[in-house]
N, C-alpha and C positions, 0 to 999 in steps of 0.2 A: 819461400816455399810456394806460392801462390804464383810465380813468374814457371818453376820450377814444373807445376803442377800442370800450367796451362803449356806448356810446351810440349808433357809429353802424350797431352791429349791431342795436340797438332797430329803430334806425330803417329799417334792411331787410328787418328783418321786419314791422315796422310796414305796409312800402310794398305787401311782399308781399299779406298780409291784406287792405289795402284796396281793390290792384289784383282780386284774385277777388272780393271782394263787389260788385264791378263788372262783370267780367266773365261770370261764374256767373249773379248773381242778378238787378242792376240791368239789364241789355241785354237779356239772353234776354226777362225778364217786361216789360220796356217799364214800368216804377216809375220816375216821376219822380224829381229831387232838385231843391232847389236850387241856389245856388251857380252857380261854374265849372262844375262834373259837367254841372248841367242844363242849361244852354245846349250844353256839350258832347254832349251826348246830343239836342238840338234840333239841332244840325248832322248828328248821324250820321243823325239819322231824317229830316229832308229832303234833305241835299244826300250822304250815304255816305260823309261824312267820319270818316275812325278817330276814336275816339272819343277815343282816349290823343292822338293828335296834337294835334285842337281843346281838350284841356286846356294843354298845350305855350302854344298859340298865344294861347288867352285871357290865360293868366298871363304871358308874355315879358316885355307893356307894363307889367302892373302892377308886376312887379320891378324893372323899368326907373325906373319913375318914383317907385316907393315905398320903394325899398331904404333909402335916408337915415333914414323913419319909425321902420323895423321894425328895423333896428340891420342892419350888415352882417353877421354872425356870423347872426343868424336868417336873414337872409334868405338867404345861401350856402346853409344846411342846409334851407331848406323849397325854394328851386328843387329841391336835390338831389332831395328829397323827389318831384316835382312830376313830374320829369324821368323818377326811376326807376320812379315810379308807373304814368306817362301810360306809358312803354313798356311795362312788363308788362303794363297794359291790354289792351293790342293784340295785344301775344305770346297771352299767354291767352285772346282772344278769338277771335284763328285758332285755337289748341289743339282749345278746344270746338267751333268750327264743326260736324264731324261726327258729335258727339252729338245734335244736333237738340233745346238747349235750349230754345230759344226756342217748341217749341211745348208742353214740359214745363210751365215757368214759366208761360207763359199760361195757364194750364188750372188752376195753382195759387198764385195771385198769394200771396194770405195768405201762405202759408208760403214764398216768396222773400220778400217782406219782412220776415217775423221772422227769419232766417236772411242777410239782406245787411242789414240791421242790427247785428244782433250781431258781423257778421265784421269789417261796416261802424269801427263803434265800437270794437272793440279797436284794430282799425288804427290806427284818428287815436289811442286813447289812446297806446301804442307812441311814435308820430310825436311825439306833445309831451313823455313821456317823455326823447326821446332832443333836445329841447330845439329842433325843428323845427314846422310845420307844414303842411298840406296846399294851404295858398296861397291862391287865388280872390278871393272879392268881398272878404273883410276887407281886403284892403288895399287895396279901391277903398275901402273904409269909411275908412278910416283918412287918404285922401289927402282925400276928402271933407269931414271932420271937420275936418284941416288947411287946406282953404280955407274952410270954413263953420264954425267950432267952436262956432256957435250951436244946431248941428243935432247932437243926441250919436249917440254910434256905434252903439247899439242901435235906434235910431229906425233908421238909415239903412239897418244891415243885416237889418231888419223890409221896410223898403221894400223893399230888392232881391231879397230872397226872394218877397215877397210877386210881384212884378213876375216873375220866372222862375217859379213857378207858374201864373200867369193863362197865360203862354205856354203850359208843359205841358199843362195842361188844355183848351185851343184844340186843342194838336195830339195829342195822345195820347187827350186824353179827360180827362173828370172822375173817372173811376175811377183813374186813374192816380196821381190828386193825391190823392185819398185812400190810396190805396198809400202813397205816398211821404209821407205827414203819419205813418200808423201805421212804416214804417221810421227815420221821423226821429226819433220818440219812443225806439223800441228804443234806436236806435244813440245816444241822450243820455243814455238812461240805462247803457248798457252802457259808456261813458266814466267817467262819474261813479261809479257801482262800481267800474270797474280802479282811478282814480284815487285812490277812499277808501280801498280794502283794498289797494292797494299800500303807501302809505302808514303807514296801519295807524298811525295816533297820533293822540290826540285829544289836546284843551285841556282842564283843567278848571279852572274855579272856584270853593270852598268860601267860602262866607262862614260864620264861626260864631264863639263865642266861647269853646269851649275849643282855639283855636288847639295848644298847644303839643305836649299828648301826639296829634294828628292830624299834628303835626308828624313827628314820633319816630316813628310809628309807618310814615310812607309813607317817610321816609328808612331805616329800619330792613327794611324789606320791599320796598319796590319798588325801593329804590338810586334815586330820580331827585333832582333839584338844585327847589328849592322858591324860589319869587319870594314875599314877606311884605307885604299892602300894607294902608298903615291906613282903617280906612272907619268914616266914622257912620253911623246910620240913621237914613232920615228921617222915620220916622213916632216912633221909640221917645227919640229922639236919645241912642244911647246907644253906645259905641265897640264895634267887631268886627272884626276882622282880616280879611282875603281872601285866599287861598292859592291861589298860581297855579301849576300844573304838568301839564307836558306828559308824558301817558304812553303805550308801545303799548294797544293795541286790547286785547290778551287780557288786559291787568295791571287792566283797568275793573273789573272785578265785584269784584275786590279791596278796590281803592280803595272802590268802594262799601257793606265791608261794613268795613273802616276807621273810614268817617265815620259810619256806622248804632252802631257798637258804641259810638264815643265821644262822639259828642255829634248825638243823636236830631233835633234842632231844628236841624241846622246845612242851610244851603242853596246845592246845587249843581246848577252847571251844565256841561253837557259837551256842546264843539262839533268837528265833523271841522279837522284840518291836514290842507291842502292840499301844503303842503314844510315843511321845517323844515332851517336848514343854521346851522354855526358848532358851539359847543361842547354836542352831546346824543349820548348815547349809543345808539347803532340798536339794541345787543341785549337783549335783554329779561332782566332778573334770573331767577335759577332761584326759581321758585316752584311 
């Protein structure tokens, strides 16, 4: 309950954050996006439809026909998602009305894009966090996929983006699509950081051959659980063990001067975990 509880406060906050980078930065400056948003944002700028409603209305069908794909437990928490978004969109939207953003933003596009970016992207990370997500074309990707699976997901959701850009650009302008190329970049990489430093655990893998006292020495100081696995080499053909462990983020310079002091020639590698679930310890040894 208490895992349960804290997830779907993520995700309000999540929805929160994304909704103002919407309404703040993305409307007032007229910064394209792709996706749902952008289509949604091509109804409000021709026809003055809310912008929070035409997300509602894009996504209904896709949840409709795609929920089976996306697992029903995702798909429950990303309408939620979709829902409480597309509202505060709107709410927020009137809020600011008599600030008179919109001629703020216009006057300073650059900086609403790095700034609905940034707000942009914690949002969604938040959102996936909390085991949901933001909805839109992935899951026409995905139904796509399932009647064509010759055509892979990343192709298809290249096209679709691509295809709601050519639109924004027609009607916003081509500076807009460059807004929205430099906010997309932000808000990818503002994901990808929550995500690695939330985390905050890497992989690594040591190959060397004084395996044992590297052994000793990371169980003896960092407390983690050590995988042993046997390997030749193929240039030397000559046997060397591979030590596999997953540590936090701050225990790395450790580990690094670990393998430096015992064995000079030994060859590692260290890649980010994305999750890691089952038997590992989250807190970090006192070192």
């Amino acid at each position: 309950m208490k895992q349960i509880t804290k997830e779907y406060i993520l995700l309000i906050i999540g929805c929160i954050t994304f909704s103002i980078s919407i309404s703040v930065f993305l409307i007032p400056a007229n910064i394209g996006s792709g996706g749902a948003t952008g289509l949604a944002l091509i109804l409000n700028y021709l026809f003055k439809f809310p912008t929070g409603l035409s997300i509602i209305v894009i996504n209904l069908p896709l949840f409709v026909f795609g929920y089976k794909l996306i697992g029903k437990k995702f798909a429950f928490r990303s309408f939620v998602v979709v829902l409480l978004s597309s509202l505060a969109i709107d709410y927020f939207t009137l809020i600011i009305k008599p600030y008179n953003l919109d001629a703020i933003m216009s006057n300073d596009m650059m900086l609403a894009s790095i700034f609905c970016g940034m707000l942009f992207g914690i949002g969604v990370a938040l959102v996936f966090m909390s085991g949901g997500s933001t909805g839109g074309l992935d899951i026409l990707a995905k139904i796509i996929n399932n009647k064509f699976p010759e055509i892979s997901i990343s192709n298809i959701l290249l096209i679709q983006d691509g295809i709601v850009y050519i639109l924004i650009g027609l009607i916003f302008g081509p500076r807009s699509v460059m807004y929205a190329l430099i906010m997309s970049f932000i808000r990818t990489k503002t994901i990808d950081t929550l995500q690695e430093g939330i985390s905050a655990s890497k992989q690594c893998m040591i190959i060397c051959e004084n395996s044992e006292e590297i052994i000793r020495e990371i169980q003896s100081k960092l407390l983690r659980g050590i995988t042993i696995i046997d390997a030749v080499g193929a240039y030397s053909n000559s046997h060397k063990k591979i030590i596999y462990v997953v540590i936090q983020k701050n225990q790395l310079n450790l580990l690094k001067r670990i393998v430096k002091d015992v064995d000079k020639n030994a060859f590692v590698t260290v890649s980010s975990v994305s999750d890691i679930f089952g038997n590992y310890r989250q807190a970090s040894a006192n070192i």
